[in-house]
N, CA, C and O of each residue as an XYZ file, in Angstrom:
844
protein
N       0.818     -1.214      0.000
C       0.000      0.000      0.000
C       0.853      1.265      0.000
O       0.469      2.338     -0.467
N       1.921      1.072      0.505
C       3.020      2.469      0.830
C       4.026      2.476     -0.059
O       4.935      3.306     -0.050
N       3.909      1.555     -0.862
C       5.316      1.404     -2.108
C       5.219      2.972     -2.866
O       6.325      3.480     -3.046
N       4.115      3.733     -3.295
C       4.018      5.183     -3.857
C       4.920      5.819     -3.314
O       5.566      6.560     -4.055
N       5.281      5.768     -1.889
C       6.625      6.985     -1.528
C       7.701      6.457     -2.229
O       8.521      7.340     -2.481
N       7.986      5.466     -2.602
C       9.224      5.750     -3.672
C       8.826      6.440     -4.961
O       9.566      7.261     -5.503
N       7.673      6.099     -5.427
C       7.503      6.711     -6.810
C       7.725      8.359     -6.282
O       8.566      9.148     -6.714
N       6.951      8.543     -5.480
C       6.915     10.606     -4.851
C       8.624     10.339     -4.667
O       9.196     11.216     -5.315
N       9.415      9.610     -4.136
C      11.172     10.648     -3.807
C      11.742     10.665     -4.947
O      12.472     11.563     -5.366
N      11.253      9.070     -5.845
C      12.204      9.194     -7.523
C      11.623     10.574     -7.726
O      12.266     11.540     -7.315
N      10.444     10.748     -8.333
C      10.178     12.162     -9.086
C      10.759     13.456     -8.353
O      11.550     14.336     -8.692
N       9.941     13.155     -7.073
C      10.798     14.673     -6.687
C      12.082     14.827     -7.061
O      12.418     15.758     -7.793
N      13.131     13.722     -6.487
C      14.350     14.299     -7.328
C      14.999     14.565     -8.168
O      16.066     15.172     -8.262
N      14.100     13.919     -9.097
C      14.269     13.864    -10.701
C      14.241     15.693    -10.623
O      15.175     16.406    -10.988
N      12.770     16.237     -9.988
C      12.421     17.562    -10.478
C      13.471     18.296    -10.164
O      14.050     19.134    -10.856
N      13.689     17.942     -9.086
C      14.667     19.112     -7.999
C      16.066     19.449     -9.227
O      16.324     20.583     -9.631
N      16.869     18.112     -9.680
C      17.618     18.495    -10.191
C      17.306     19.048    -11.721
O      18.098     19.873    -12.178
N      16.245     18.649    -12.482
C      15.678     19.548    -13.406
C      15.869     21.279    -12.995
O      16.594     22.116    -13.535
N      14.963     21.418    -11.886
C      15.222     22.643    -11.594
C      16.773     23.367    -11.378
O      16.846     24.529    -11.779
N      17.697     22.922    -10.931
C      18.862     23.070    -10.487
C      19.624     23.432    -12.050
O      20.456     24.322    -12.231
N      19.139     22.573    -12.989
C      19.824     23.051    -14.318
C      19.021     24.093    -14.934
O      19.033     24.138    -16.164
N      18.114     25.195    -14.096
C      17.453     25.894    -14.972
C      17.942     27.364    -14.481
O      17.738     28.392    -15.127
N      18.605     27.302    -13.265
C      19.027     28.204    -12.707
C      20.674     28.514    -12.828
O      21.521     27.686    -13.165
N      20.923     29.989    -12.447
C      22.185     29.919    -12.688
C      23.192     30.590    -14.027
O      22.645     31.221    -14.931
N      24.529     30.387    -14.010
C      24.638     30.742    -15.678
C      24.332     29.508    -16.546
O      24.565     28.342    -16.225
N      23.711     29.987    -17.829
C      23.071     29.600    -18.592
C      24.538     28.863    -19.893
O      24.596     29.291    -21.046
N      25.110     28.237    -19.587
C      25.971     27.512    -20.125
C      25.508     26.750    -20.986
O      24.392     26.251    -20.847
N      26.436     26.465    -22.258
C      26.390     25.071    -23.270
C      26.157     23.745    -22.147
O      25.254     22.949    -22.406
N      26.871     23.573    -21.088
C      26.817     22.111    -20.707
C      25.332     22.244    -20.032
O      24.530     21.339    -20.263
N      24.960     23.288    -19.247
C      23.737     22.996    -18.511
C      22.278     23.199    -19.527
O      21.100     22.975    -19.248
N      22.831     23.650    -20.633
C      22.098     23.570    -21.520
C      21.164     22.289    -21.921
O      19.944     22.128    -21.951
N      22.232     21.491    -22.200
C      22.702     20.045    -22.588
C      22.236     19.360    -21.829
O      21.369     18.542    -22.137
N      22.878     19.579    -20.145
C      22.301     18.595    -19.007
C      20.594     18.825    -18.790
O      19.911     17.811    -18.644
N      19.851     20.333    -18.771
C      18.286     20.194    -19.050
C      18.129     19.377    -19.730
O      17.809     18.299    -19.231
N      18.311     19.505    -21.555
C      17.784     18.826    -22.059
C      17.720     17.321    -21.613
O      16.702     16.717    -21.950
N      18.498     16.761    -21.031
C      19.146     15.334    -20.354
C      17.911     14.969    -19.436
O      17.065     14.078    -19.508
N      18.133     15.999    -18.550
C      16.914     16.117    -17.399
C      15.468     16.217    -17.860
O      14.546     15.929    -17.097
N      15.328     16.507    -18.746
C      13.783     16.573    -19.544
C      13.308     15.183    -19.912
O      12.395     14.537    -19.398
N      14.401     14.744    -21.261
C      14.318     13.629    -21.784
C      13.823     12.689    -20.662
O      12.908     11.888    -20.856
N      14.598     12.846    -19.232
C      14.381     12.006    -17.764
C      13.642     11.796    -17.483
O      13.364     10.641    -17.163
N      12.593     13.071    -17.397
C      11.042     13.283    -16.742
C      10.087     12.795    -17.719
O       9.012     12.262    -17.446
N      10.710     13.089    -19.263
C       9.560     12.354    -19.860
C       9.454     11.161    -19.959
O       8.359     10.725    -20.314
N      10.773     10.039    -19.625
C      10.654      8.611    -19.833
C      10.004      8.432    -18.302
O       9.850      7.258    -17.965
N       9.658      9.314    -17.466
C       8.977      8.586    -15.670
C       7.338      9.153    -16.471
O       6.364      9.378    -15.753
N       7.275      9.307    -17.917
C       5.873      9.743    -18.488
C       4.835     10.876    -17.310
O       3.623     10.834    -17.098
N       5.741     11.676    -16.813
C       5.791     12.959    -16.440
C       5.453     14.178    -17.287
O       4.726     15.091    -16.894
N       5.939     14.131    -18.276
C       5.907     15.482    -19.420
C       5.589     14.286    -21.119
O       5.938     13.190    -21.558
N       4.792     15.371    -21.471
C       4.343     14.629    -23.027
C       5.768     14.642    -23.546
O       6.582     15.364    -22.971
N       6.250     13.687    -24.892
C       7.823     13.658    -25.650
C       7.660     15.083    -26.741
O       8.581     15.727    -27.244
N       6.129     15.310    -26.896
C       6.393     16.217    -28.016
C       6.379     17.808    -27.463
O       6.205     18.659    -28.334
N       6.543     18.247    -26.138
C       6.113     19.195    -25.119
C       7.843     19.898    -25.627
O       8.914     19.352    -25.364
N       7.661     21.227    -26.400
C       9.020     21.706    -26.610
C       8.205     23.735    -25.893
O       7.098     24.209    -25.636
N       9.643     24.194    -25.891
C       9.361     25.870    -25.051
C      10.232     26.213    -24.259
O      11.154     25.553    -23.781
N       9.945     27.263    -24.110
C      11.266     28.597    -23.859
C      11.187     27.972    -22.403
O      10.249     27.298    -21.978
N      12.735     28.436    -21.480
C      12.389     28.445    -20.184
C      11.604     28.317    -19.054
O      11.557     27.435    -18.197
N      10.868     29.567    -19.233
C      10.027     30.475    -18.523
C       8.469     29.714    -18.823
O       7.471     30.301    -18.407
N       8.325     28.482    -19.507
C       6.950     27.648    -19.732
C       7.672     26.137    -19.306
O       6.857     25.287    -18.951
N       9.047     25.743    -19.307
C       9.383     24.640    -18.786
C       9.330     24.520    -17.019
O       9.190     23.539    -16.289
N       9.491     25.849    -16.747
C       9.106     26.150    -14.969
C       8.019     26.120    -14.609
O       7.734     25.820    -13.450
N       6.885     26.512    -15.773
C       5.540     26.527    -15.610
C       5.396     24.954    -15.559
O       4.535     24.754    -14.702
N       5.815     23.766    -16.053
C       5.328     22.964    -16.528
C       5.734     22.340    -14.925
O       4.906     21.769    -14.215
N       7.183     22.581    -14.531
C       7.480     21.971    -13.062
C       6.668     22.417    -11.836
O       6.502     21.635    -10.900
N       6.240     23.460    -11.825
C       5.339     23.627    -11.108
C       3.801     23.289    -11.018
O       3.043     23.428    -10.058
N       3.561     22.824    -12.242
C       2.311     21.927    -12.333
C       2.534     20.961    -11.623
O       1.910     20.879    -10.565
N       3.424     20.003    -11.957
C       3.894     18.592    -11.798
C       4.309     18.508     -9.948
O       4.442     17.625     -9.101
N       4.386     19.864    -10.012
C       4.540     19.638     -8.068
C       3.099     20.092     -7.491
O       2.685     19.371     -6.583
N       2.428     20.962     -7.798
C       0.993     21.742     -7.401
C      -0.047     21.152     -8.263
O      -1.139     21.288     -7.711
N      -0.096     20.837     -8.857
C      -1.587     20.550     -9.599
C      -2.081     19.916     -9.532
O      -2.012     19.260    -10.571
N      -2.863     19.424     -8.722
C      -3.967     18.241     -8.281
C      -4.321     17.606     -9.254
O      -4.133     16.392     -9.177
N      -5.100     18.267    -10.806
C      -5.284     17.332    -11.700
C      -4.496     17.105    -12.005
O      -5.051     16.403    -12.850
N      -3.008     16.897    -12.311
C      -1.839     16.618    -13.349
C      -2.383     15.011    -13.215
O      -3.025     14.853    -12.176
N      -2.280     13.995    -13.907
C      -2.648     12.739    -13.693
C      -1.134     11.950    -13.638
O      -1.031     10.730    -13.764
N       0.219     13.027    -13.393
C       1.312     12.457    -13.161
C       2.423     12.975    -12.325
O       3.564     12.529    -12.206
N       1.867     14.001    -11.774
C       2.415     14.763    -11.087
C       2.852     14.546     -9.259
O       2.465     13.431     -8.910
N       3.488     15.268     -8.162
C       3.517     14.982     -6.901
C       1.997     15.082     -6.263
O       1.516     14.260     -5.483
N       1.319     16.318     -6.786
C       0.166     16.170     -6.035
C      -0.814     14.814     -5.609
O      -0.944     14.347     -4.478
N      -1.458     14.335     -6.882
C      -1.525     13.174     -7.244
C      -0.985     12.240     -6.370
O      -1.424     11.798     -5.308
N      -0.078     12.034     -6.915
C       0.749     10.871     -6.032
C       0.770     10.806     -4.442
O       0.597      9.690     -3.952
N       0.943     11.773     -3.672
C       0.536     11.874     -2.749
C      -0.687     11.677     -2.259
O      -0.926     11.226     -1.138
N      -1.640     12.069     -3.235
C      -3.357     12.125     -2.712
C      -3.570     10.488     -3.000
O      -4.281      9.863     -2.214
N      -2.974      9.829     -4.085
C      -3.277      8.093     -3.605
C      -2.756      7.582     -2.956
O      -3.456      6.697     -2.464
N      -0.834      7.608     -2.220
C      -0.685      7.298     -1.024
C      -1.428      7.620     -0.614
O      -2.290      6.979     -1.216
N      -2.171      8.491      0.376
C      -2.520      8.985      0.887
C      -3.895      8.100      1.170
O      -4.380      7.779      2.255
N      -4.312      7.844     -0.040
C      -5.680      7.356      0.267
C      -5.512      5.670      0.317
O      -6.470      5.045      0.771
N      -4.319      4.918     -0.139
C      -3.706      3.530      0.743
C      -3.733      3.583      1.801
O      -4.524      2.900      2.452
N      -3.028      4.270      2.251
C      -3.018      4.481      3.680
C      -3.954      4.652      4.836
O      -3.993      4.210      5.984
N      -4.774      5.542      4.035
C      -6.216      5.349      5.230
C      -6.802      3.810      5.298
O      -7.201      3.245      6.317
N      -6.761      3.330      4.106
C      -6.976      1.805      4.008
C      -6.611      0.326      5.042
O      -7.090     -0.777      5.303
N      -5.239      1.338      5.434
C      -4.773      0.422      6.641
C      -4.897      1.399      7.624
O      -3.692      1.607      7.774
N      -5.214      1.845      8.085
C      -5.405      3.339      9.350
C      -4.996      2.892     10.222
O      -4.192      3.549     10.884
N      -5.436      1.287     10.711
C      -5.419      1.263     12.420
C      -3.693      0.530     12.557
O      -3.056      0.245     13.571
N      -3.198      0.348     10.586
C      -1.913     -0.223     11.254
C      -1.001      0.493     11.028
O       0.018      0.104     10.458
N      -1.186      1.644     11.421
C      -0.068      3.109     11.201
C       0.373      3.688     12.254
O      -0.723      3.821     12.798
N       1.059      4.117     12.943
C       1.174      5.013     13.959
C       0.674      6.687     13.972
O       0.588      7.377     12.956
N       0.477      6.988     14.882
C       0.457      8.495     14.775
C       1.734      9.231     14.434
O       1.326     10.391     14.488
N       2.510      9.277     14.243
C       3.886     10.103     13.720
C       3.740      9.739     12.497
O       3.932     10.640     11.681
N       3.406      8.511     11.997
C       3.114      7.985     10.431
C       2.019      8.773      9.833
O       1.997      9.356      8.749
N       1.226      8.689     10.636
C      -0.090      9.260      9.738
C      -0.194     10.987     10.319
O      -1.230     11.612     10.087
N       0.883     11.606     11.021
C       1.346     12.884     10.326
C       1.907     12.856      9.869
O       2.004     14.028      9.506
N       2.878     12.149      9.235
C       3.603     12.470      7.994
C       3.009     12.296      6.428
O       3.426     13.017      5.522
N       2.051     11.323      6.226
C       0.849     11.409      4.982
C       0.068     12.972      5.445
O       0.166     13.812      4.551
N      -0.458     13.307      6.338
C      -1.117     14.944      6.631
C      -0.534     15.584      5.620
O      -0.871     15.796      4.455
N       1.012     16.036      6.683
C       1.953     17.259      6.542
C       2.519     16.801      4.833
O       3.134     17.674      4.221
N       2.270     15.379      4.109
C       2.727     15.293      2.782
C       2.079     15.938      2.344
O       2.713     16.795      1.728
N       0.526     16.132      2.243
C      -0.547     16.637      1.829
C      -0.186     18.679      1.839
O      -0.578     19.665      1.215
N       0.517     18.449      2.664
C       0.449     19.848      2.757
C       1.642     20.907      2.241
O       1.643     22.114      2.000
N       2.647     19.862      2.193
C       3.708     20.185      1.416
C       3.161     20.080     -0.056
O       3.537     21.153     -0.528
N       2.717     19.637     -0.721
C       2.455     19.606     -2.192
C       1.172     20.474     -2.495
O       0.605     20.500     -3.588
N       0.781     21.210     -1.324
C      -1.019     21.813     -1.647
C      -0.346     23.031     -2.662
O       0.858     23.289     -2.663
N      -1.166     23.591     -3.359
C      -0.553     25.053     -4.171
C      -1.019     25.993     -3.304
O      -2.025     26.106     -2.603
N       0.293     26.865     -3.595
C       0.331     27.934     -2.369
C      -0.709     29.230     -3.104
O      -1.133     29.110     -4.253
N      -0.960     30.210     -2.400
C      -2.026     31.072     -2.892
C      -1.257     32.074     -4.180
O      -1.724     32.533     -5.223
N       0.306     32.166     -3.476
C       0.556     32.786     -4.611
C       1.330     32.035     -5.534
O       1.667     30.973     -5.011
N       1.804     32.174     -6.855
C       2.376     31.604     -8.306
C       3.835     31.204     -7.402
O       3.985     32.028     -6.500
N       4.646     30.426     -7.420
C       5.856     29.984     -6.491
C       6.929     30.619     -7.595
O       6.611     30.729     -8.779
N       8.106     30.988     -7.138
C       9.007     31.168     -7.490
C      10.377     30.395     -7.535
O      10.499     29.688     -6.534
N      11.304     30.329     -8.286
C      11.915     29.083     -8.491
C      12.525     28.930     -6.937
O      12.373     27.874     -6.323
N      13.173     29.984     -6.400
C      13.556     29.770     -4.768
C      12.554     28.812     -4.165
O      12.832     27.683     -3.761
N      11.209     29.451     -4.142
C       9.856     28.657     -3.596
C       9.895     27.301     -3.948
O      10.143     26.571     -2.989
N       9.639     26.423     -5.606
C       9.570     25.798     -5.510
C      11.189     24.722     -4.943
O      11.053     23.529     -4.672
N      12.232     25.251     -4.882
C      13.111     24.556     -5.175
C      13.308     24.070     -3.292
O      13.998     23.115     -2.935
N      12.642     24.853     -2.465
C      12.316     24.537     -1.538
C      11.493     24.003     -0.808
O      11.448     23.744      0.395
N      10.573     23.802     -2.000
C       9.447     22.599     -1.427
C       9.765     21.627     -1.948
O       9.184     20.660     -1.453
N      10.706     21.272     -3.068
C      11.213     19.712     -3.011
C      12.395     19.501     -1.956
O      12.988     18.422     -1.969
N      12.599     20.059     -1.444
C      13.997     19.834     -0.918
C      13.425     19.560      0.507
O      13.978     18.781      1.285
N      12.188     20.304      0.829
C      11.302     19.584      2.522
C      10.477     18.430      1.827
O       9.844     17.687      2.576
N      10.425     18.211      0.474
C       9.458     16.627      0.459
C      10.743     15.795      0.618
O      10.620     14.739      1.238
N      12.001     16.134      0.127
C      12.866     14.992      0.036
C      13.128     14.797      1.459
O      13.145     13.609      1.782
N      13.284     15.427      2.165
C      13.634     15.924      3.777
C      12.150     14.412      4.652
O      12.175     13.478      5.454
N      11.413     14.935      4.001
C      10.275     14.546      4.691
C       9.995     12.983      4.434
O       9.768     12.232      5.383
N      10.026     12.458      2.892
C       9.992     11.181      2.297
C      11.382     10.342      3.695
O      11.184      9.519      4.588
N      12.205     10.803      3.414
C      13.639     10.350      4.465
C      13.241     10.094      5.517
O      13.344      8.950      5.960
N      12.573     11.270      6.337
C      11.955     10.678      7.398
C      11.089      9.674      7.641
O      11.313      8.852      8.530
N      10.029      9.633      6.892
C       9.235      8.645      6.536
C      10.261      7.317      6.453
O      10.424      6.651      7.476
N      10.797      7.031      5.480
C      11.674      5.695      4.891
C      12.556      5.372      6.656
O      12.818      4.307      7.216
N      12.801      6.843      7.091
C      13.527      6.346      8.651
C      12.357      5.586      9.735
O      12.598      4.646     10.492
N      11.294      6.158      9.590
C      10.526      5.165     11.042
C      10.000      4.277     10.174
O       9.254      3.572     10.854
N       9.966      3.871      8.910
C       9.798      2.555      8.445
C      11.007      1.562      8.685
O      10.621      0.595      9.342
N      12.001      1.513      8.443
C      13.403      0.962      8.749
C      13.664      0.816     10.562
O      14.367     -0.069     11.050
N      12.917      1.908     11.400
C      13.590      2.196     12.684
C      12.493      1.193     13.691
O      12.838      0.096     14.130
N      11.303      1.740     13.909
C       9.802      1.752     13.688
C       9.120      0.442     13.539
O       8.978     -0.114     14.628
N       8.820      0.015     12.886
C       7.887     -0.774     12.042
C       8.325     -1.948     12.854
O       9.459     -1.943     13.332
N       7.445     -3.038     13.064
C       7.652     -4.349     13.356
C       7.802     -5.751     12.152
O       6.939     -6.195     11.395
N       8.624     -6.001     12.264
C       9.298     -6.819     10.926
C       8.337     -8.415     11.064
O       8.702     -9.490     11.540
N       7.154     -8.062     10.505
C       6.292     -8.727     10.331
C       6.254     -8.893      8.638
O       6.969     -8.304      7.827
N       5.013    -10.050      8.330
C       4.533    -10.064      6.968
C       4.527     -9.038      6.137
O       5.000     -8.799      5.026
N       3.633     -8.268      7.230
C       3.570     -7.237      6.423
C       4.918     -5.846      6.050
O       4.904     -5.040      5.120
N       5.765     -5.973      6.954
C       6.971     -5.280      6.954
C       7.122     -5.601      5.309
O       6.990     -4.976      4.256
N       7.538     -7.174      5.804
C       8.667     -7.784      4.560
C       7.733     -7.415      3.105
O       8.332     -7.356      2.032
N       6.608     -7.236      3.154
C       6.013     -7.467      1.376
C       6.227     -5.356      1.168
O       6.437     -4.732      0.128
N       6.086     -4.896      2.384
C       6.298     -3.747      1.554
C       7.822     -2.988      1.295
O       8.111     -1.894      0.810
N       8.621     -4.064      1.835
C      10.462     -3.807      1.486
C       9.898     -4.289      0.334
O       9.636     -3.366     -0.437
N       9.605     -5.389     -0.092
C       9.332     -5.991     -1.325
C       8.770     -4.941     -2.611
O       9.247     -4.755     -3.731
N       7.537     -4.343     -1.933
C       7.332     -3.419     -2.914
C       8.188     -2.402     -3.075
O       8.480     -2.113     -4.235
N       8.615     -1.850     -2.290
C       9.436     -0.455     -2.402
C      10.807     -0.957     -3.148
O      11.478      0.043     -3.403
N      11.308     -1.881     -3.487
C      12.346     -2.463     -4.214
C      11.912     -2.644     -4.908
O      12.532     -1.953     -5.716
N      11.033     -3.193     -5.549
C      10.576     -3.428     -6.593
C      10.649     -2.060     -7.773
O      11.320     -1.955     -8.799
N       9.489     -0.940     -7.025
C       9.840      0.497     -7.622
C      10.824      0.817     -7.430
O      10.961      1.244     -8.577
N      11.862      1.059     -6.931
C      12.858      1.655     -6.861
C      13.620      1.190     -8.545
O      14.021      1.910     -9.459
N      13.566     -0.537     -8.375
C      14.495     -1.045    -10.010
C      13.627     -0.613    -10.759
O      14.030     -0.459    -11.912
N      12.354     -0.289    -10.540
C      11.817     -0.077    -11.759
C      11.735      1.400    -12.308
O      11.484      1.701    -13.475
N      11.966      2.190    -11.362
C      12.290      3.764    -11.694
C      13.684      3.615    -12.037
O      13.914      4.152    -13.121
N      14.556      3.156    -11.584
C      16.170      2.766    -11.771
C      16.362      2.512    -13.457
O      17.013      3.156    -14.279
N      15.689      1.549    -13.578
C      15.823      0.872    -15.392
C      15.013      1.614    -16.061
O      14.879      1.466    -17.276
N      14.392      2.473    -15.408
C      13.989      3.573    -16.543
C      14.670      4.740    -17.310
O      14.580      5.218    -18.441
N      15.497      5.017    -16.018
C      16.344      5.823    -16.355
C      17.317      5.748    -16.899
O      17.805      6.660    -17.567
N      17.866      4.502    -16.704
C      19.391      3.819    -17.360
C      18.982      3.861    -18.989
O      19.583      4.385    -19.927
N      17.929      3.227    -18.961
C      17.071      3.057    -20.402
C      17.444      4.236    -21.290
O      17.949      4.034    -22.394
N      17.272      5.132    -20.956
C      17.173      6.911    -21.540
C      18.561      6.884    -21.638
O      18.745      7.048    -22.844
N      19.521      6.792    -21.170
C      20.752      6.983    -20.469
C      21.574      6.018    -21.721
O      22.506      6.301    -22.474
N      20.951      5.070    -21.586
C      21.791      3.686    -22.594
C      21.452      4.297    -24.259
O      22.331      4.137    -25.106
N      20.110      5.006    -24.654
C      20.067      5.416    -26.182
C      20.845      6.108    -26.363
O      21.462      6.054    -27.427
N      21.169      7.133    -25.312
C      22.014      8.141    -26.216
C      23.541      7.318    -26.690
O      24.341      7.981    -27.350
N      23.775      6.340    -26.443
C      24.446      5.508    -27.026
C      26.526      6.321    -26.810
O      27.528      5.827    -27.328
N      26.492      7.196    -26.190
C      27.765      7.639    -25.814
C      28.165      7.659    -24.570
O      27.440      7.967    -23.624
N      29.964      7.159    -24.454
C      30.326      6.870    -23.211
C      30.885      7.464    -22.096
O      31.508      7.184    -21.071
N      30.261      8.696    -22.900
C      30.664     10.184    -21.807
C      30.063     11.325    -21.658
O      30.455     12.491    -21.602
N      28.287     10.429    -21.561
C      27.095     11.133    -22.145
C      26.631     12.234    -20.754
O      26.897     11.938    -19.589
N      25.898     13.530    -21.159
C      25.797     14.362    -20.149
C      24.450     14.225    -19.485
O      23.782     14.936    -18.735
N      24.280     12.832    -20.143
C      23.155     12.292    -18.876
C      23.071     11.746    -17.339
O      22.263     11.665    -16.414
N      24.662     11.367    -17.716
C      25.598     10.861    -16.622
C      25.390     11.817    -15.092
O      25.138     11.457    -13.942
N      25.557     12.763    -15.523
C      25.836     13.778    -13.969
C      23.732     13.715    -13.481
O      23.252     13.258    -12.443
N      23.147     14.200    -14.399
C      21.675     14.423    -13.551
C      21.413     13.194    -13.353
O      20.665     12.951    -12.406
N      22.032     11.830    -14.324
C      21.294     10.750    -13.812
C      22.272     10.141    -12.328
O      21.603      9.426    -11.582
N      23.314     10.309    -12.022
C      23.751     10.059    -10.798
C      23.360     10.872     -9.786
O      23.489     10.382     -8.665
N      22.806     12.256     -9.868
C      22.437     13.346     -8.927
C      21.205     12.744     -8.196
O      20.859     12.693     -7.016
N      20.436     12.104     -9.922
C      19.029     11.758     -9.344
C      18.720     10.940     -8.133
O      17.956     11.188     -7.200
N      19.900      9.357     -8.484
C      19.708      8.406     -7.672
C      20.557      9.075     -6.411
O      20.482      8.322     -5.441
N      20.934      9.646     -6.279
C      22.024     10.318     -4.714
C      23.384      9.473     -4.837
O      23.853      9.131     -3.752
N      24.012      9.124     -5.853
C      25.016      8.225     -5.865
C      25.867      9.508     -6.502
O      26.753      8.984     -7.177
N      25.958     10.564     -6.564
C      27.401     11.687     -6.913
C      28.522     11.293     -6.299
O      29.595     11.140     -6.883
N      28.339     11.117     -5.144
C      29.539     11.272     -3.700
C      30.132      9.602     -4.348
O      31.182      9.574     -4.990
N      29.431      8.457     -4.120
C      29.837      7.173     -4.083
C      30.518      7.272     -5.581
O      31.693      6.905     -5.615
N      30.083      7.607     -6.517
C      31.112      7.694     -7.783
C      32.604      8.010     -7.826
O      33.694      7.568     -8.190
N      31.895      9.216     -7.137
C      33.570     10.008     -6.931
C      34.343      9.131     -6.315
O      35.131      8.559     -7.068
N      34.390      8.798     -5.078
C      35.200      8.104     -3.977
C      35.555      6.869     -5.087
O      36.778      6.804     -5.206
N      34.901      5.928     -5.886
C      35.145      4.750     -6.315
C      35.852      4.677     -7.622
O      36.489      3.700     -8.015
N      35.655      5.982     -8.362
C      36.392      6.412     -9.886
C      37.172      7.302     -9.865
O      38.178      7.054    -10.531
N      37.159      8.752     -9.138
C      37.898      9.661     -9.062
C      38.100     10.037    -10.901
O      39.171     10.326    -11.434
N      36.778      9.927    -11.581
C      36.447     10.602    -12.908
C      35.605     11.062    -13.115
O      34.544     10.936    -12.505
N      35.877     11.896    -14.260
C      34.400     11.910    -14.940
C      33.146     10.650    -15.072
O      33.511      9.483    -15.214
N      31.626     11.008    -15.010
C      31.291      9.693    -14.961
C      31.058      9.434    -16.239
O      30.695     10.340    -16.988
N      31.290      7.746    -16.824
C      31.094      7.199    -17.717
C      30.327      5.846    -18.025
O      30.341      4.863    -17.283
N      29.865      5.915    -18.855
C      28.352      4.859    -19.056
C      28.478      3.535    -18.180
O      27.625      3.250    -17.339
N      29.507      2.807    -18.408
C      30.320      1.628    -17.992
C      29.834      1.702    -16.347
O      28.824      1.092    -15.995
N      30.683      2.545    -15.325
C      30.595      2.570    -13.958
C      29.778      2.879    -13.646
O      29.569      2.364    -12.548
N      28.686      3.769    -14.053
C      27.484      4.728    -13.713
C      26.388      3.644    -13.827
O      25.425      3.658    -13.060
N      26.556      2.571    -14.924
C      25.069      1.593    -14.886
C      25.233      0.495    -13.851
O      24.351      0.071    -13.104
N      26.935     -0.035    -13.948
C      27.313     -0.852    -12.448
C      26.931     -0.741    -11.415
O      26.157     -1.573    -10.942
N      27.453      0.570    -10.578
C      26.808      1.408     -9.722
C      25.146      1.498     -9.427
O      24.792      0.761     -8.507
N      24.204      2.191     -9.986
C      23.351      1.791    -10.005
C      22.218      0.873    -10.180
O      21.082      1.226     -9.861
């Protein structure tokens, strides 16, 4: 029933670092790495493939995908059906658990006014904050029952399956020093573990090992 918080931390971080390449100086490589990061969001079938536009409508489009209740692929969404698993099992949740589905709810509500990239880039950064916590009193918490074990089960399950989605995107562009490399290691949180284990640039070879 709770396997959706992986789908909500893959995307969020997918977005977060989308956003991260939109800001800033406007360079050939970060140029390159958006486009990377786009291609990303559209293989998690997040954004239509034929969805092309200036900047200033690609921010519009991330801020749907975090605020918009109807998006039918977006965080809101996703949260509002966790959300509604979860009441499903009510009585086998704790109270610190079932404020953290609340306060999810409330992190993704749209704010009254239009968000700004500071704004939004700070409401993924308290869902990622918040998902963590969550994943901590599941791991800390939880009694390693049946039911423990089938939802490690599920949440692994999504995890390879957001994982091989991305590699997927990652493997067409068919080059071994592709600038999909950096947002797609940012995404999974594996930057740091690269470094320490290659001390390179990342390249197709170690980056699909790794992950």
């Amino acid at each position: 029933h709770l396997t959706p918080a992986e789908r909500i931390e893959l995307a969020t971080r997918l977005l977060r670092v989308t956003l991260r390449r939109m800001v800033g100086e406007s360079g050939r490589l970060q140029k390159q790495q958006l486009s990377a990061c786009l291609k990303l969001v559209e293989a998690m079938g997040m954004l239509p493939k034929e969805r092309k536009g200036k900047s200033s409508e690609t921010f519009k489009a991330l801020v749907e995908l975090v605020h918009d209740s109807n998006s039918r692929s977006g965080l809101a969404p996703m949260a509002r059906a966790l959300l509604s698993n979860a009441a499903a099992a009510r009585d086998r949740l704790s109270d610190d658990t079932w404020r953290f589905f609340n306060r999810l709810e409330d992190i993704v509500h749209r704010p009254d006014t239009p968000p700004q990239v500071a704004d939004l880039s700070q409401t993924l950064d308290t869902l990622i904050l918040h998902l963590a916590a969550f994943a901590g009193m599941q791991g800390e918490n939880m009694t390693r029952g049946q039911g423990w074990r089938f939802l490690e089960i599920g949440r692994r399950l999504e995890r390879s399956l957001g994982t091989f989605s991305l590699l997927r995107v990652a493997a067409e562009s068919g080059d071994e020093e592709s600038v999909i490399l950096d947002p797609l290691l940012e995404v999974c949180d594996s930057v740091m573990t690269y470094r320490r284990r290659h001390f390179s640039k990342p390249r197709w070879e170690p980056v699909c090992d790794l992950l």
